[in-house]
C-alpha positions as protocol buffer text, in pm:
chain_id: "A"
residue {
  index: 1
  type: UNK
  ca { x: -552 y: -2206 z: -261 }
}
residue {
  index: 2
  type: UNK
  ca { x: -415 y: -2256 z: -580 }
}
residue {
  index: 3
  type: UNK
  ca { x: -564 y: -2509 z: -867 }
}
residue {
  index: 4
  type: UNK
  ca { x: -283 y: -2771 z: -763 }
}
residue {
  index: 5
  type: UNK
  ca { x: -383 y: -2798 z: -441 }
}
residue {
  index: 6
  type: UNK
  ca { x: -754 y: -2773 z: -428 }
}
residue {
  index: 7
  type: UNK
  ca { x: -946 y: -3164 z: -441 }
}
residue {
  index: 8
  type: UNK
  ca { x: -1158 y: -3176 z: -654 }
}
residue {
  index: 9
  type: UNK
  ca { x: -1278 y: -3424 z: -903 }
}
residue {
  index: 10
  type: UNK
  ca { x: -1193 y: -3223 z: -1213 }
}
residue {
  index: 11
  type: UNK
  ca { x: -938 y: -3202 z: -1448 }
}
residue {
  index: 12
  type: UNK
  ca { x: -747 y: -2862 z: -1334 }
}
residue {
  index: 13
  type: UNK
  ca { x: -652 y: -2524 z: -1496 }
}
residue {
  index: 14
  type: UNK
  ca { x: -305 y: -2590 z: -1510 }
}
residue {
  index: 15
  type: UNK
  ca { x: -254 y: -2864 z: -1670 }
}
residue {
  index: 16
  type: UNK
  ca { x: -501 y: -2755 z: -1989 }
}
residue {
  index: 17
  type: UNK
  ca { x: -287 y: -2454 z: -2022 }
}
residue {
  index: 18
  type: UNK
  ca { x: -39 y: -2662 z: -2025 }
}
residue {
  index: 19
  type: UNK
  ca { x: -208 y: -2901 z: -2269 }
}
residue {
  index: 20
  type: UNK
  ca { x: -216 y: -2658 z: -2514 }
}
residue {
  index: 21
  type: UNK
  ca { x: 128 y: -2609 z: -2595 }
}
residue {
  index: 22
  type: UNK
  ca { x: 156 y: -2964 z: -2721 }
}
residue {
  index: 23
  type: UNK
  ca { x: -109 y: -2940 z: -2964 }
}
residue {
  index: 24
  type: UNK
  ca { x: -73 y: -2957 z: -3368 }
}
residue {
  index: 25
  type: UNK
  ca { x: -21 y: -2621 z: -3488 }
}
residue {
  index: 26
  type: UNK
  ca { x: -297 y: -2564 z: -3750 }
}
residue {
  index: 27
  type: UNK
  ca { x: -480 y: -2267 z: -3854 }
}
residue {
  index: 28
  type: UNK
  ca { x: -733 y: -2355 z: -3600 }
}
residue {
  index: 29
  type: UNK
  ca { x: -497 y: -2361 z: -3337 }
}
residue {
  index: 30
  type: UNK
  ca { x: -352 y: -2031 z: -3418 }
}
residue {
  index: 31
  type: UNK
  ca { x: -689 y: -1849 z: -3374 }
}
residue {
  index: 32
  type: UNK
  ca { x: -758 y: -1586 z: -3124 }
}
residue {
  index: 33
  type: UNK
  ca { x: -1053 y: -1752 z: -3060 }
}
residue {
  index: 34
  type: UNK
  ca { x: -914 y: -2098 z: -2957 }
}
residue {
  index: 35
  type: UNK
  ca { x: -719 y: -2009 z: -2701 }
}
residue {
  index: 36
  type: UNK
  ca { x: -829 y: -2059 z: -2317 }
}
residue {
  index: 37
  type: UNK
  ca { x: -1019 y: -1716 z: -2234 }
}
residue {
  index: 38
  type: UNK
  ca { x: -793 y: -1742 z: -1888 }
}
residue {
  index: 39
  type: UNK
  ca { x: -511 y: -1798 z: -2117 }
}
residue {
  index: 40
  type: UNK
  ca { x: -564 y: -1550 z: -2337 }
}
residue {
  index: 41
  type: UNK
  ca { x: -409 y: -1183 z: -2251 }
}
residue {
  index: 42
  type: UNK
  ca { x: -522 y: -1055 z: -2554 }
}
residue {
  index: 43
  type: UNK
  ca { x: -899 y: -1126 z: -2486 }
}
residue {
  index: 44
  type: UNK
  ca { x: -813 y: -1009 z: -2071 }
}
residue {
  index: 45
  type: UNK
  ca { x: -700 y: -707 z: -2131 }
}
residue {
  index: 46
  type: UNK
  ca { x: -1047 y: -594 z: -2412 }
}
residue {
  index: 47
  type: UNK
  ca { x: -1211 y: -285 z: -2303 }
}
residue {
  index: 48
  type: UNK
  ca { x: -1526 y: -460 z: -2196 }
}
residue {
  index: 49
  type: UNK
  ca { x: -1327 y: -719 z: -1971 }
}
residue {
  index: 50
  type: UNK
  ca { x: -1279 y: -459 z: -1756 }
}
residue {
  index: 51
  type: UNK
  ca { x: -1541 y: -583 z: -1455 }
}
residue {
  index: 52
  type: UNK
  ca { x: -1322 y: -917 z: -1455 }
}
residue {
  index: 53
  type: UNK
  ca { x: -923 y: -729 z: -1464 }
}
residue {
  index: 54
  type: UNK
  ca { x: -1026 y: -514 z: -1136 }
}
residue {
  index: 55
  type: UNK
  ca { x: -1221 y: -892 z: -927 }
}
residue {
  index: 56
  type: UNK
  ca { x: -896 y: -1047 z: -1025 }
}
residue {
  index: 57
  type: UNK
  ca { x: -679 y: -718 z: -900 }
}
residue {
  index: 58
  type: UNK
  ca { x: -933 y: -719 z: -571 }
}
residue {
  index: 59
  type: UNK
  ca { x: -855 y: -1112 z: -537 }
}
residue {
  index: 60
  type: UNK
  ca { x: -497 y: -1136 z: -656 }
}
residue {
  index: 61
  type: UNK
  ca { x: -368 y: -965 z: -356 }
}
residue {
  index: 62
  type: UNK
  ca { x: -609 y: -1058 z: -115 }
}
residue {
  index: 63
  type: UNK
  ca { x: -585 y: -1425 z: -127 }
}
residue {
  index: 64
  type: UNK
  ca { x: -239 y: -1388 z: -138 }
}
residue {
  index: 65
  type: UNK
  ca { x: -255 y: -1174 z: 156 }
}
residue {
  index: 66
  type: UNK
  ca { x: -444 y: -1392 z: 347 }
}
residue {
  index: 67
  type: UNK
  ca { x: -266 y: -1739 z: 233 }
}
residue {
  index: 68
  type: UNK
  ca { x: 79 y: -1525 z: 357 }
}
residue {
  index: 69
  type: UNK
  ca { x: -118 y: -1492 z: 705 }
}
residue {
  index: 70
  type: UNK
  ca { x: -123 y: -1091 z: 706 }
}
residue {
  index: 71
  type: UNK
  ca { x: -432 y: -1021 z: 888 }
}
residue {
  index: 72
  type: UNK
  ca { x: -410 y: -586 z: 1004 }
}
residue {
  index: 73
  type: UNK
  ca { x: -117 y: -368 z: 852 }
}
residue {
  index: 74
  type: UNK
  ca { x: 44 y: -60 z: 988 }
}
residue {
  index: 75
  type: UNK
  ca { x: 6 y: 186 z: 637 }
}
residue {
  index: 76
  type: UNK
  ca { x: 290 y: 417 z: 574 }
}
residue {
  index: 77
  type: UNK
  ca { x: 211 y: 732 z: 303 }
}
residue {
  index: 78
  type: UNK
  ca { x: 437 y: 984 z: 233 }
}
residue {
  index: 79
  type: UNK
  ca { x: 646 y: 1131 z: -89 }
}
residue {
  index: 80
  type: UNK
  ca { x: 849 y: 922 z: -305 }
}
residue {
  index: 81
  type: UNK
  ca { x: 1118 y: 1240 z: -384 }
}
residue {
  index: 82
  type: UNK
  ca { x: 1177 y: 1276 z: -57 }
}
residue {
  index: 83
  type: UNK
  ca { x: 1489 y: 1136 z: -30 }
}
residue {
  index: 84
  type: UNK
  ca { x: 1760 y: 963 z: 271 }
}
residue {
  index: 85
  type: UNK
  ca { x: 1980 y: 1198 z: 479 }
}
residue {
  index: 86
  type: UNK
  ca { x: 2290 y: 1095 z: 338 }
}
residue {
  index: 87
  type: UNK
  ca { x: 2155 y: 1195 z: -5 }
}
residue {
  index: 88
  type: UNK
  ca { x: 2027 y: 1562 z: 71 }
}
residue {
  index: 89
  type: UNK
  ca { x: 2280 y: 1643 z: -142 }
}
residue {
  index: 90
  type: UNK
  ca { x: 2088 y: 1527 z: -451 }
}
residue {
  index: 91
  type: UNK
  ca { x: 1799 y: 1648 z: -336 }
}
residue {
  index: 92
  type: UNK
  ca { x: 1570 y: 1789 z: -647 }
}
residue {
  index: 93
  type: UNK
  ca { x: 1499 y: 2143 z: -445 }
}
residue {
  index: 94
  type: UNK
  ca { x: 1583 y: 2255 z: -108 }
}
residue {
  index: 95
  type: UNK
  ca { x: 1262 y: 2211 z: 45 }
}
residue {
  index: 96
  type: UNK
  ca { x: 1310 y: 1801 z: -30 }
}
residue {
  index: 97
  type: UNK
  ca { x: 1656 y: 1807 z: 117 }
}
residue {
  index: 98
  type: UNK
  ca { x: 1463 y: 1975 z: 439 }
}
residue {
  index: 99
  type: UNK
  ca { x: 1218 y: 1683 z: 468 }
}
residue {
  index: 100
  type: UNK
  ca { x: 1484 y: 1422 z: 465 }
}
residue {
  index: 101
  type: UNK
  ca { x: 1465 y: 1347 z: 827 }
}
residue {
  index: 102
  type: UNK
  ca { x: 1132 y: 1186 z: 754 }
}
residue {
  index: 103
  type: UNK
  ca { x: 1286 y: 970 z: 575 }
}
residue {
  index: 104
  type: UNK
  ca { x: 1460 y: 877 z: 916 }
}
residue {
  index: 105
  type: UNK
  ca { x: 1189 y: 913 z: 1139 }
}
residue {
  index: 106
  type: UNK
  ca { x: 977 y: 686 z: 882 }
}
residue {
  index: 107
  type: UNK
  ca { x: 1250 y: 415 z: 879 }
}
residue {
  index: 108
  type: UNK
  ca { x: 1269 y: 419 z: 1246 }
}
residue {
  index: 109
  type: UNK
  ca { x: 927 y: 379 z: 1304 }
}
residue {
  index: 110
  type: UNK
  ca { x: 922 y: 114 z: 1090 }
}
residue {
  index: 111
  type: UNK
  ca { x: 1140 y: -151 z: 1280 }
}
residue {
  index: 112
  type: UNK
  ca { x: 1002 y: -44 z: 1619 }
}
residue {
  index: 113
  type: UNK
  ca { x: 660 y: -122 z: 1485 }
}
residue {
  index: 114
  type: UNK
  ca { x: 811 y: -441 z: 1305 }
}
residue {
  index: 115
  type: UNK
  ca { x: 938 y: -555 z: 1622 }
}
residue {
  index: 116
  type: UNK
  ca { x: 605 y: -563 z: 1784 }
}
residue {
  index: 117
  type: UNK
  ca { x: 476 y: -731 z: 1499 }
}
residue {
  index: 118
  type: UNK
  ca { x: 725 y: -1002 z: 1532 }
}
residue {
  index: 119
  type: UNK
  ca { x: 682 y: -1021 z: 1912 }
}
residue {
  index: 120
  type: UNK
  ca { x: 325 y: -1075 z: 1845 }
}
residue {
  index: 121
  type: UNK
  ca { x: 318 y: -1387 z: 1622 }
}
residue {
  index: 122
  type: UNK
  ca { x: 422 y: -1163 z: 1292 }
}
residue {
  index: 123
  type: UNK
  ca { x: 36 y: -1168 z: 1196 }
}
residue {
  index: 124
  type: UNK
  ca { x: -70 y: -784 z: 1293 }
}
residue {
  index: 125
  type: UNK
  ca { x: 106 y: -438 z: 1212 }
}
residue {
  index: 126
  type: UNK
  ca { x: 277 y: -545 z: 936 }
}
residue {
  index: 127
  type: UNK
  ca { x: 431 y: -230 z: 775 }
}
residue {
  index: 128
  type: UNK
  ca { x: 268 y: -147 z: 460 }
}
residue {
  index: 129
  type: UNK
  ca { x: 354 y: 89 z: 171 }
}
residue {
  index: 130
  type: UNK
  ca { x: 313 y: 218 z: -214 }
}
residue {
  index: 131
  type: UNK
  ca { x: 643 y: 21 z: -261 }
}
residue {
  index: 132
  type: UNK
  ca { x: 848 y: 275 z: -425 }
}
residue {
  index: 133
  type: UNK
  ca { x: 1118 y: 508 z: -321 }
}
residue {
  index: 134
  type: UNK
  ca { x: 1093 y: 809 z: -29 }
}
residue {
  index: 135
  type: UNK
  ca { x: 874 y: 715 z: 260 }
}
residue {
  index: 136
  type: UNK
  ca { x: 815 y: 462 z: 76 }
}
residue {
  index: 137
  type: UNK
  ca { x: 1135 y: 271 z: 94 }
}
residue {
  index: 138
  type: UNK
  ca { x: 1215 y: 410 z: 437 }
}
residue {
  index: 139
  type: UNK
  ca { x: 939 y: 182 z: 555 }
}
residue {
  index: 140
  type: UNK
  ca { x: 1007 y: -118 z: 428 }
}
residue {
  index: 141
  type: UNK
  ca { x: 1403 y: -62 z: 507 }
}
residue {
  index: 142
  type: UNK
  ca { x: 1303 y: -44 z: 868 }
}
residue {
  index: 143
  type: UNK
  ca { x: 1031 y: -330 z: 844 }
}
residue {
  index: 144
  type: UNK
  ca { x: 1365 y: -498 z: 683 }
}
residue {
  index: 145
  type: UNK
  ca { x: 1603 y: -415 z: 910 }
}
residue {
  index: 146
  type: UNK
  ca { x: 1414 y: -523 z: 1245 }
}
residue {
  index: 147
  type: UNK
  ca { x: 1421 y: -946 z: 1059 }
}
residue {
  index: 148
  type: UNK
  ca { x: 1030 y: -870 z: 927 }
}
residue {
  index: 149
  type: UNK
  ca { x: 843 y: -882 z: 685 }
}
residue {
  index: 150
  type: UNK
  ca { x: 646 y: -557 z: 492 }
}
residue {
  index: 151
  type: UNK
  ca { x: 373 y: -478 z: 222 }
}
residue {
  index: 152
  type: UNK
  ca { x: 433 y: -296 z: -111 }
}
residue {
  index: 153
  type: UNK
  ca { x: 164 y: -184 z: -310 }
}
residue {
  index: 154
  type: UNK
  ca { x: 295 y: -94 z: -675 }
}
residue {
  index: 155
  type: UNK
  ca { x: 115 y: 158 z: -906 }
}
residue {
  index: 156
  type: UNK
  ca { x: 190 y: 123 z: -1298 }
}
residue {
  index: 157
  type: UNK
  ca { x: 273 y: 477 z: -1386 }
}
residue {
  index: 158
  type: UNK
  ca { x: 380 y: 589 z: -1748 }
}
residue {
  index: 159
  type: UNK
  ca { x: 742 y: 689 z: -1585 }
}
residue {
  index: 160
  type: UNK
  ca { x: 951 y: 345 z: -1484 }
}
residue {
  index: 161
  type: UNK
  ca { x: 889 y: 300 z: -1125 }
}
residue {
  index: 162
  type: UNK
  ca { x: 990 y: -68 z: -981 }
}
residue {
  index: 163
  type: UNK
  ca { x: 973 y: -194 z: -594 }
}
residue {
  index: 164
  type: UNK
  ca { x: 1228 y: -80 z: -387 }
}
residue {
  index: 165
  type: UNK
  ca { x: 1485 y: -384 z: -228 }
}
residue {
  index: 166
  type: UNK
  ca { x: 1343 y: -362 z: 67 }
}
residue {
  index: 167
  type: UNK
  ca { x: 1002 y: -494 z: -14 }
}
residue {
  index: 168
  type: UNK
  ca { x: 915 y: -847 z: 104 }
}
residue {
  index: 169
  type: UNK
  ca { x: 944 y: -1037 z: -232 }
}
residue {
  index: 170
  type: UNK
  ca { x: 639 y: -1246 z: -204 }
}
residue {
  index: 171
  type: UNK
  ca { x: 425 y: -932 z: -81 }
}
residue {
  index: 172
  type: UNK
  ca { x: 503 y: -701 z: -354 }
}
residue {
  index: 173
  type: UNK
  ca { x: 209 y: -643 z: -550 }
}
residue {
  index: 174
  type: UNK
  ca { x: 141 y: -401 z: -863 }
}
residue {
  index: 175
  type: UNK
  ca { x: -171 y: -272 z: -922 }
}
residue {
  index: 176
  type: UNK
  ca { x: -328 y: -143 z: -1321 }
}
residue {
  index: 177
  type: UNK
  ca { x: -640 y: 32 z: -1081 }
}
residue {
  index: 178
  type: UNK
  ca { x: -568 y: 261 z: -841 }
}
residue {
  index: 179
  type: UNK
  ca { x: -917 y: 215 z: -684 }
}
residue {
  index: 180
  type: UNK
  ca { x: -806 y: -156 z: -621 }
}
residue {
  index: 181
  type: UNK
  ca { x: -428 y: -69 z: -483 }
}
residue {
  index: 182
  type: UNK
  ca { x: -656 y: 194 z: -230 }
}
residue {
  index: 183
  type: UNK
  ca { x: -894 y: -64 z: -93 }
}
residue {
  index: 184
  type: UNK
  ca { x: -563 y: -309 z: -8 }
}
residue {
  index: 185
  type: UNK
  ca { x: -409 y: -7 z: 170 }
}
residue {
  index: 186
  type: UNK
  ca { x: -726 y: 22 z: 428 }
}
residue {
  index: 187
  type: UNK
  ca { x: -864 y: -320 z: 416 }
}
residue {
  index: 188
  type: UNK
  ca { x: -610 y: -460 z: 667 }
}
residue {
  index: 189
  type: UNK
  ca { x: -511 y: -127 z: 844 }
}
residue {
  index: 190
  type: UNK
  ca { x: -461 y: -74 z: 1248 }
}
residue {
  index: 191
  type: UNK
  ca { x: -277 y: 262 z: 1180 }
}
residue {
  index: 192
  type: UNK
  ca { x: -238 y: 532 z: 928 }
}
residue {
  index: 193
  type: UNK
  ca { x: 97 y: 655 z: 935 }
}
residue {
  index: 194
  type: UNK
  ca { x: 111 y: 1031 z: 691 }
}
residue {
  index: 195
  type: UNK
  ca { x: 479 y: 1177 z: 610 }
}
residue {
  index: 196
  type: UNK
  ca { x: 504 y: 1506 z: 427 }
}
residue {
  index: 197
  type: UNK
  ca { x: 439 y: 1416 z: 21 }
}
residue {
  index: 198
  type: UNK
  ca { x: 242 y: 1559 z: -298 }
}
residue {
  index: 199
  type: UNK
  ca { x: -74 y: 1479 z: -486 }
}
residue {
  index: 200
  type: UNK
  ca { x: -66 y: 1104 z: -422 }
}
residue {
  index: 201
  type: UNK
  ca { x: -3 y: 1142 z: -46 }
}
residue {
  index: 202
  type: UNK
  ca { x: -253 y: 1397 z: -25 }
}
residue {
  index: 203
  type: UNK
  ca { x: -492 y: 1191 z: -195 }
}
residue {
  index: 204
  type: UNK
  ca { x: -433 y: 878 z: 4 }
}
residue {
  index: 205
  type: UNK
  ca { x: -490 y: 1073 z: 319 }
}
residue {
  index: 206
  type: UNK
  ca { x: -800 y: 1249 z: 221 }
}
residue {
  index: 207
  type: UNK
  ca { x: -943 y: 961 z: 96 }
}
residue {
  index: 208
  type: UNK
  ca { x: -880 y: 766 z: 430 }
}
residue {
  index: 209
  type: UNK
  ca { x: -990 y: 1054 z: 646 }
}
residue {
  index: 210
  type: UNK
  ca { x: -1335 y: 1096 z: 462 }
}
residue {
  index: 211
  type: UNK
  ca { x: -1399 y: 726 z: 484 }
}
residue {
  index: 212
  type: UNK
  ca { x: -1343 y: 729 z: 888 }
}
residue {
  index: 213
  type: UNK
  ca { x: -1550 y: 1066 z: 915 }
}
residue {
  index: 214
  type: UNK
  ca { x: -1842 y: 921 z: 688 }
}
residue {
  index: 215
  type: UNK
  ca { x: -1780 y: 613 z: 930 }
}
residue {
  index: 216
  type: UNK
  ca { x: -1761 y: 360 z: 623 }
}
residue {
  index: 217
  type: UNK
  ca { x: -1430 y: 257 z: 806 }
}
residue {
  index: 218
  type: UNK
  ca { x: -1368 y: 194 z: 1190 }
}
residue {
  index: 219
  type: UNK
  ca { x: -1170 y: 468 z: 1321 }
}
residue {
  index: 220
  type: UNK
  ca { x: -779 y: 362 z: 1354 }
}
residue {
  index: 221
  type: UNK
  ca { x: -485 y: 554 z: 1498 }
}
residue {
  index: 222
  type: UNK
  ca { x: -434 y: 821 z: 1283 }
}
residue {
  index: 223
  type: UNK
  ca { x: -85 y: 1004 z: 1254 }
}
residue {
  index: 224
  type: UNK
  ca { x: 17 y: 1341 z: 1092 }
}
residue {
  index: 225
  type: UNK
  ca { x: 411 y: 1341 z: 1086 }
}
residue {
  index: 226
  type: UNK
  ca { x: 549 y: 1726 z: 1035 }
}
residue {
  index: 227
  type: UNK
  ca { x: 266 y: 1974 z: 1236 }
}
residue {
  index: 228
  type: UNK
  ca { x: 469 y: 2296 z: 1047 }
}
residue {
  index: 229
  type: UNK
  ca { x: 408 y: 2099 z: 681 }
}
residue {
  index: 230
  type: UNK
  ca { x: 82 y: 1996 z: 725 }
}
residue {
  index: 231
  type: UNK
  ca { x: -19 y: 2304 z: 885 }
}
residue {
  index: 232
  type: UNK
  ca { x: 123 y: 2483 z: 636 }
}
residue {
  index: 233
  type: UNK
  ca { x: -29 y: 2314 z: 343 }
}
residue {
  index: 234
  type: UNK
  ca { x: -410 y: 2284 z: 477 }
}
residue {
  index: 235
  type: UNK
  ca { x: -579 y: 2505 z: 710 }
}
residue {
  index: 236
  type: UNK
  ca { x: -772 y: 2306 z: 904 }
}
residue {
  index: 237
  type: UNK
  ca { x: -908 y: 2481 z: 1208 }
}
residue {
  index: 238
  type: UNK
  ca { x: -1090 y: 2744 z: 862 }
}
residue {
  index: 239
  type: UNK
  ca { x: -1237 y: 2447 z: 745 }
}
residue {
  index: 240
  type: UNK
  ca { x: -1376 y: 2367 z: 1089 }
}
residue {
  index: 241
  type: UNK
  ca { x: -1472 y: 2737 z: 1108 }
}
residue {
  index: 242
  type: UNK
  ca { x: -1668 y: 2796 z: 841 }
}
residue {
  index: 243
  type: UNK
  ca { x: -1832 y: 2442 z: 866 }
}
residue {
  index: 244
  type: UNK
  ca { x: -1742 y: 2244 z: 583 }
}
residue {
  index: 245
  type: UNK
  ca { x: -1612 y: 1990 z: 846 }
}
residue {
  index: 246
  type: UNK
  ca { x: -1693 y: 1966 z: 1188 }
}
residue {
  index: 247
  type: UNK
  ca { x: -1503 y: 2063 z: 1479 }
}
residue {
  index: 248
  type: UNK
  ca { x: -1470 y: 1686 z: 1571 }
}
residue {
  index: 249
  type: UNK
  ca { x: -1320 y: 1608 z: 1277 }
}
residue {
  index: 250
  type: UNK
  ca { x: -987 y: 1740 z: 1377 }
}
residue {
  index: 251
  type: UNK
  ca { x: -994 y: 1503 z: 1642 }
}
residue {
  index: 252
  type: UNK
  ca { x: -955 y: 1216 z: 1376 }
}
residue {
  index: 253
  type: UNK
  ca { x: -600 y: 1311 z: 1301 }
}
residue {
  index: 254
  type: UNK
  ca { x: -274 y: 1382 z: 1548 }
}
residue {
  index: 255
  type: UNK
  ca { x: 48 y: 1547 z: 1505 }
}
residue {
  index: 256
  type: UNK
  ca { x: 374 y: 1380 z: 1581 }
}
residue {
  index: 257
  type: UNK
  ca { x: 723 y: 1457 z: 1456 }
}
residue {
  index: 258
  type: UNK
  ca { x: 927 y: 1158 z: 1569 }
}
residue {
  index: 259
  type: UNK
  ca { x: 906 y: 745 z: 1581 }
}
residue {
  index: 260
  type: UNK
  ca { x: 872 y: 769 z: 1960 }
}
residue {
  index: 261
  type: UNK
  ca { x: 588 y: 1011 z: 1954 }
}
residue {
  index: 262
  type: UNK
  ca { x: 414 y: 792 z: 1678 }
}
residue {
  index: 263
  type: UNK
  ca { x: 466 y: 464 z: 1897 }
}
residue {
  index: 264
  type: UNK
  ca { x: 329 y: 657 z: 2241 }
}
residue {
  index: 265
  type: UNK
  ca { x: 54 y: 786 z: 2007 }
}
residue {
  index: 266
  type: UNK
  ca { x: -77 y: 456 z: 1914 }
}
residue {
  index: 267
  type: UNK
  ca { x: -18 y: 328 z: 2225 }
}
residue {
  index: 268
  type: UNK
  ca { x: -256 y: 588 z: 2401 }
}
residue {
  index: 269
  type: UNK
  ca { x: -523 y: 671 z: 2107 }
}
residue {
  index: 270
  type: UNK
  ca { x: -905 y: 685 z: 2236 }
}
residue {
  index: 271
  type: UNK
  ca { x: -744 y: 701 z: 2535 }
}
């Protein structure tokens, strides 16, 4: 609840920011030091304001969230090069232009999951993703396509990166902390969907799989998509051998290669 709307018997925010701009301009009035500190990016963005940028990057997108009435997400991960099926062709290396059925099978996915979402009130499985291209886009195309709404969680990065069209307008968030954009990907999530990607897929799924093993998250549906990637990339029956993880802990994950198989996954997990 914004300022505006709150009662209360005080004199608001808003309308002292607001206040300001009419006042004489005098070398008082110029100083750093008399502007409102909430007013003031200058003074927000100071090394030792750091504590207060990453509570309002926590709250930002968590009241807004909540006032939108998103209460569990369906998470999407997956790499932003891969690209869709009718541009292979541009592909940056063959092995991209290979993966580009996940970019189908993501997109797919998507609207089937949107349309339970929908049928459901529009409140739960709400398709949520980094909010850039790839996976990333296939997700909220499909979320898009099936009349719903989706989740994108934007990253600053020092190359230009902007939300893809597909992103619910008034759900697209961008994130300075990483740490912050993480905890919005698991707060609300009923599923983890993974899609072939690099280091920041990788490190999304890690990071969600040790905070289910450690138990410092409930344990959700938990989806692998592309067994001959994945099993090519990690070995992790070695792991289980030699004991760094438990034999159990391959039981957190499944594979599935296709939209249906993800659905009848869900459907049946701890079944």
């Amino acid at each position: 609840m914004s300022d505006t709307t709150r009662p209360h018997p005080f004199r608001d925010s808003v309308q002292d920011v607001a206040a300001t701009r009419r006042i004489p301009d005098t070398p008082q009035t110029r100083s750093p030091a008399y502007k409102l500190a909430f007013a003031d990016p200058e003074f927000l963005t100071r090394e030792d304001l750091r504590p207060v940028r990453l509570q309002l990057e926590l709250l930002k997108a968590q009241v807004m969230l909540d006032e939108a009435g998103v209460l569990s997400t369906t998470v999407l991960f997956g790499g932003a090069r891969i690209p869709a099926p009718e541009f292979a062709t541009t592909a940056r290396t063959p092995g991209l232009a290979a993966l580009t059925p996940y970019y189908d099978e993501a997109r797919k996915f998507a609207f089937a999951m949107t349309q339970r979402c929908l049928a459901a009130g529009g409140q739960h499985w709400v398709i949520c993703t980094g909010g850039g291209p790839g996976v990333m886009e296939a997700g909220n195309r499909g979320a898009d396509e099936a009349g719903g709404r989706s989740v994108g969680l934007n990253i600053v990065l020092p190359h230009e990166q902007a939300p893809n069209p597909y992103v619910t307008p008034e759900l697209s968030f961008n994130f300075h902390y990483f740490a912050i954009r993480k905890m919005h990907f698991l707060m609300r999530a009923a599923a983890i969907c993974v899609f072939p990607g690099g280091f920041g897929t990788l490190d999304e799924m890690f990071e969600a799989l040790t905070l289910i093993q450690t138990k410092r998250m409930k344990p959700v549906p938990f989806l692998l998509f592309g067994k001959s990637f994945w099993e090519g990339l990690i070995n992790w029956q070695a792991l289980a051998d030699c004991g760094t993880i438990a034999q159990e802990d391959l039981k957190l994950f499944r594979y599935v290669e296709t939209a249906e198989e993800a659905l009848a996954a869900i459907d049946t997990w701890g079944a």
